[in-house]
C-alpha positions as CSV (number, residue, x, y, z in Angstrom):
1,X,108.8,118.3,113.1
2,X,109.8,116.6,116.1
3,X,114.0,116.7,116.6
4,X,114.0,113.5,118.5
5,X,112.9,110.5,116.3
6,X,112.5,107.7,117.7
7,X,114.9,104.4,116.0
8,X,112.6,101.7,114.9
9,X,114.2,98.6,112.9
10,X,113.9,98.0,109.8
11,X,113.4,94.7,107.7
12,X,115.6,93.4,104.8
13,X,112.9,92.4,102.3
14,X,114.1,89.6,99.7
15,X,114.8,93.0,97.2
16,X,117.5,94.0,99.1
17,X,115.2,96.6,100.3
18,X,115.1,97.9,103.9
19,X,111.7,98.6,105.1
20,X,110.9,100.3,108.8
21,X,109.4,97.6,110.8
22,X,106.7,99.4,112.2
23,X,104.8,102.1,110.8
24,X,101.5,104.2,111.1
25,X,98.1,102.7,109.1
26,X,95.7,105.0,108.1
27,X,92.5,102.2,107.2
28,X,88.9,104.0,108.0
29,X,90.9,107.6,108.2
30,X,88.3,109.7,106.5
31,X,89.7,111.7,103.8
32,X,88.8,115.2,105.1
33,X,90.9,114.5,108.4
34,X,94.1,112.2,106.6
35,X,96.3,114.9,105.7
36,X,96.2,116.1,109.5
37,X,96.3,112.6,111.1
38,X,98.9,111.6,108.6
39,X,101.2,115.1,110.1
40,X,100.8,114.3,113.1
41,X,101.9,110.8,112.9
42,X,105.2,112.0,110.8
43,X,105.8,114.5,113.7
44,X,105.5,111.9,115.9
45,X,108.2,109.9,114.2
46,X,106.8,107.4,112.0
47,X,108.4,107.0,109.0
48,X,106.1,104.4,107.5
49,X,102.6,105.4,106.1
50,X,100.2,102.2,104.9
51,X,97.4,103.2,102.6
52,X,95.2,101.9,99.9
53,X,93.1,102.9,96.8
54,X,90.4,101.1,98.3
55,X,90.5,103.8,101.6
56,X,89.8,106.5,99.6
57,X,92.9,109.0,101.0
58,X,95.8,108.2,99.7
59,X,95.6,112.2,98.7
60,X,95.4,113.1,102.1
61,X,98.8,110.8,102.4
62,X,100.1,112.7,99.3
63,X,99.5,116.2,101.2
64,X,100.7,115.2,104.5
65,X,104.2,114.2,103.1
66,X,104.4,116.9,100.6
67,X,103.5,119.9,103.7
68,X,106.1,117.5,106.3
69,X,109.2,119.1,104.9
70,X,110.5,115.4,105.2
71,X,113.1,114.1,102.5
72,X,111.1,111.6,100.3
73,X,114.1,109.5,100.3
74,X,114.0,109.1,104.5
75,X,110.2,107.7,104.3
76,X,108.3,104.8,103.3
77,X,105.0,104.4,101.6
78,X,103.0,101.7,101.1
79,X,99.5,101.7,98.9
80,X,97.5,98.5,97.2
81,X,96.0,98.0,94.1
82,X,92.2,98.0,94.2
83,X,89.6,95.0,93.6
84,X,88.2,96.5,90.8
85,X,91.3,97.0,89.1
86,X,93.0,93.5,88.6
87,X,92.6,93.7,84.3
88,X,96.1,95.2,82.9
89,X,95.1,98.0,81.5
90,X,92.6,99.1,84.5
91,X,95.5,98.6,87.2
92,X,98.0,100.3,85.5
93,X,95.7,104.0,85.1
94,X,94.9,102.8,89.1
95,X,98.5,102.9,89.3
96,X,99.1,106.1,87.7
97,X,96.7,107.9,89.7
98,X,98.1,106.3,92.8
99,X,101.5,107.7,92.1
100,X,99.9,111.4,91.4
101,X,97.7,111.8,94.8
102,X,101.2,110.4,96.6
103,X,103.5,112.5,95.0
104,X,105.3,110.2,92.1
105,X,106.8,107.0,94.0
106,X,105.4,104.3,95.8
107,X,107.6,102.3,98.2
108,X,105.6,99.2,98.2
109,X,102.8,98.4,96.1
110,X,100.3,95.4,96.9
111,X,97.8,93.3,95.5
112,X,94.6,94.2,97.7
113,X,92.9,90.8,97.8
114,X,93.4,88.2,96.0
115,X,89.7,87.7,94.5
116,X,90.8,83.8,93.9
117,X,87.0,82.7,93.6
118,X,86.5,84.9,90.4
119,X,89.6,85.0,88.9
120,X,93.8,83.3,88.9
121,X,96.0,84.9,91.1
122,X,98.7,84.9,88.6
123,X,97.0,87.6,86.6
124,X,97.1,90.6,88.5
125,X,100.8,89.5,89.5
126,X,102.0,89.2,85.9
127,X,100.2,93.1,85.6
128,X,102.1,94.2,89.5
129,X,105.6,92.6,87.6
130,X,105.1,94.8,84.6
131,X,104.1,98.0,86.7
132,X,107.2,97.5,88.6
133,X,109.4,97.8,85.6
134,X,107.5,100.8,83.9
135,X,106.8,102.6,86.6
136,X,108.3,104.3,90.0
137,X,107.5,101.5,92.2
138,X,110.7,100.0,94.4
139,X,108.8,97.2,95.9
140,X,105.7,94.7,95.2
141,X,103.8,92.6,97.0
142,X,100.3,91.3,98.2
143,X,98.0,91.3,100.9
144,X,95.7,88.6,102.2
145,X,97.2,86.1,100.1
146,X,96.9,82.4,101.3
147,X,99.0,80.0,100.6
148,X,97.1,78.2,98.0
149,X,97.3,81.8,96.1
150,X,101.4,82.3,97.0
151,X,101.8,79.0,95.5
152,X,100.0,79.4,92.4
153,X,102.5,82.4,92.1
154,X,105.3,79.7,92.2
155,X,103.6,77.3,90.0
156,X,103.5,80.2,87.2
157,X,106.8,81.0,87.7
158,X,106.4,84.3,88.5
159,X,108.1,86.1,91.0
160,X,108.3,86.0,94.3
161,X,106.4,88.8,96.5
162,X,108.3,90.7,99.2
163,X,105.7,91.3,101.8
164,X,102.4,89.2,102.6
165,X,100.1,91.5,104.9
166,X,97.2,89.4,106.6
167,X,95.7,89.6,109.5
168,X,97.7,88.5,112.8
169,X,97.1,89.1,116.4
170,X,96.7,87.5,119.4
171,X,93.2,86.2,118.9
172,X,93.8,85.2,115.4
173,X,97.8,84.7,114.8
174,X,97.8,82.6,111.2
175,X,100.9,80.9,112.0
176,X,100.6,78.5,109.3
177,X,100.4,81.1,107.0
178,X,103.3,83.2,108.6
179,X,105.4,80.0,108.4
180,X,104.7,79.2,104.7
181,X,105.7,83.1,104.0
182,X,108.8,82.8,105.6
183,X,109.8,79.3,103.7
184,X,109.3,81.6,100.8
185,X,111.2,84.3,102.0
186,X,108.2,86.8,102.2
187,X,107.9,89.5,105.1
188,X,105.0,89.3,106.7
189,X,102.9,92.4,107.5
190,X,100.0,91.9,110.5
191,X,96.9,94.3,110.2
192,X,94.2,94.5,113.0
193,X,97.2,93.8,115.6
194,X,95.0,95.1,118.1
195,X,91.9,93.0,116.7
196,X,89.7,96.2,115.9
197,X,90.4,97.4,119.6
198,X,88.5,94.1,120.9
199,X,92.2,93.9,122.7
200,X,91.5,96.6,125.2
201,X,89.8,95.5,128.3
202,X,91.4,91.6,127.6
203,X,91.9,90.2,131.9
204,X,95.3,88.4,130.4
205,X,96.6,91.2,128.5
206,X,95.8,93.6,131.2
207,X,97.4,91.8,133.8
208,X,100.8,91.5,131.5
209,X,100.8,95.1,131.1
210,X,100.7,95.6,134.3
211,X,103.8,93.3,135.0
212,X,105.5,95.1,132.6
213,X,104.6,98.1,133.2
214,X,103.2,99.1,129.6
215,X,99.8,99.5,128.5
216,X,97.9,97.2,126.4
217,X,98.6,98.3,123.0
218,X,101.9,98.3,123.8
219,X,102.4,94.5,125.1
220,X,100.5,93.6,122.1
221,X,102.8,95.5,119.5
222,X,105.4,94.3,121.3
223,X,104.4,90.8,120.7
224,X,104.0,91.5,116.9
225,X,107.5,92.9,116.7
226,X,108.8,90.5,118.4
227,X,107.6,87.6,116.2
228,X,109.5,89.5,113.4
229,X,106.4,90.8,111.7
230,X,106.1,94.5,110.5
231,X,102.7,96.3,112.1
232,X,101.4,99.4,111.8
233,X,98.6,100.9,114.4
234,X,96.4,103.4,113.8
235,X,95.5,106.4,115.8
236,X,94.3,109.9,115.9
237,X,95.6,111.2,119.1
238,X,99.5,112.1,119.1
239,X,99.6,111.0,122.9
240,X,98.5,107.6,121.8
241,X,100.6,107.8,118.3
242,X,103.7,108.3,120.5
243,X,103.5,105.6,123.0
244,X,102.3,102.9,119.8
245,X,106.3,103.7,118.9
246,X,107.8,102.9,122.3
247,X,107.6,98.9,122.1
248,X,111.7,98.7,121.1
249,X,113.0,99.6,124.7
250,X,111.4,96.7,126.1
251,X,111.3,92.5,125.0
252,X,108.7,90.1,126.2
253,X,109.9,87.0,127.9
254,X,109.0,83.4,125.9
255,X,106.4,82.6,128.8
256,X,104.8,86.4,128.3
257,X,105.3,86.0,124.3
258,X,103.7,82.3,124.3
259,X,101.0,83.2,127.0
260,X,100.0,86.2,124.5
261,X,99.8,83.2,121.6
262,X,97.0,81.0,123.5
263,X,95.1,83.9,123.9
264,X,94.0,82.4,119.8
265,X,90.6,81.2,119.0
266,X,90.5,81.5,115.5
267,X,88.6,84.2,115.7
268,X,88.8,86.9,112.2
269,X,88.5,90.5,113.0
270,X,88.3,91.0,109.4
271,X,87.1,88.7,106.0
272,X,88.6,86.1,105.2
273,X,90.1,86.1,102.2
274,X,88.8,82.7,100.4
275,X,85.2,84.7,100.1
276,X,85.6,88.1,100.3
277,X,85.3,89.5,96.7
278,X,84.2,93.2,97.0
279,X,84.8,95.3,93.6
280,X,83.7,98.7,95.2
């Protein structure tokens, strides 16, 4: 392990927890390469793994942190409950088996999707409430939520969720939905920051980089950060791993952060949430 770690922020989530605000995502990781991606990454510095049932190696995540050497206690995981596994009794085994391939706790654990078009939201959080008192799981929260779904949590009088991840980047930045989160107090958590790489090779964001002297991944995490959301980038190459950490030595000015904003066109790099409804 690397002696130098690098000091990344950290969040105050509505739990009184303190999560790091930028960590290292493992989505479309193959399972037969996480375990060395994910060492990598932790001897880079990150301190913040983000997996999911649905990916298919949260093992490889169990491994990687097992073999790092790491205190449990000095990292953060994150995993989500799968489609297929809303019904009690379903997501609770999910659960369990969650918490075996990642070695017995789970920092944060998250609805998936919300599957509102089959099914109430309220459901599967009643199930996340009671996992969270049973079982070693610190924090809950969803992903891809809108807020018609966080506001059918309210109206059931359920709890609150810590974290909302969606998806949030320059070409798609869901204010609306950031702004409802933080009227609810919920962090919000932006996946495909660098819109599935369609980022790189963007004249405007090139030409920022340039005048900051950063490349264009980091301008662009920059920007998340910035906006107070927590991001994690993915990547297998520890050259590119490092430099996706070094965005908190440097700030964007308002005209830089706003010209990054108008680069939106609505455009999704991912579903959208009010149809997508795969059970796989």
């Amino acid at each position: 392990m690397s002696t130098t770690e690098p000091q990344i922020p950290t969040i105050l989530l509505d739990d009184g927890r303190a999560i790091p605000q930028l960590g290292f995502g493992t989505f479309q990781v193959p399972p037969e390469d996480t375990e060395r991606v994910v060492s990598l990454a932790l001897e880079a510095g990150y301190r913040h793994l983000d997996t999911a049932q649905m990916y298919g190696n949260e093992e490889g995540v169990g491994r990687a942190v097992a073999a790092s050497g790491l205190d449990r206690a000095d990292l953060w995981v994150t995993t989500k409950l799968n489609n297929q596994f809303h019904e009690k009794n379903a997501a609770r085994e999910a659960t369990e088996r969650s918490l075996e391939a990642l070695g017995g706790r789970i920092d944060l654990y998250l609805v998936h999707w919300p599957l509102a078009m089959h099914e109430d939201v309220a459901r599967v959080w009643e199930v996340m409430e009671e996992i969270k008192a049973d079982l070693p799981v610190d924090s809950v929260g969803v992903s891809n939520f809108t807020d018609a779904n966080l506001a059918r949590l309210a109206e059931a009088g359920l709890s609150t969720p810590v974290v909302d991840q969606i998806e949030s980047n320059p070409y798609f930045v869901n204010d609306e939905l950031r702004e409802s989160c933080a009227a609810r107090g919920i962090a919000v958590e932006a996946w495909s920051p660098l819109a599935q790489g369609t980022v790189f090779g963007d004249p405007q964001l090139e030409a920022l980089a340039r005048q900051v002297d950063r490349s264009v991944s980091q301008v662009v995490l920059r920007w998340t950060v910035q906006r107070g959301d927590i991001v994690f980038p993915k990547s297998s190459d520890p050259a590119r791993m490092r430099e996706n950490l070094e965005v908190f030595d440097f700030e964007l000015t308002e005209e830089q952060m706003a010209s990054i904003s108008s680069l939106h066109n609505g455009s999704r790099s991912g579903p959208d949430p009010d149809s997508f409804d795969w059970r796989g």
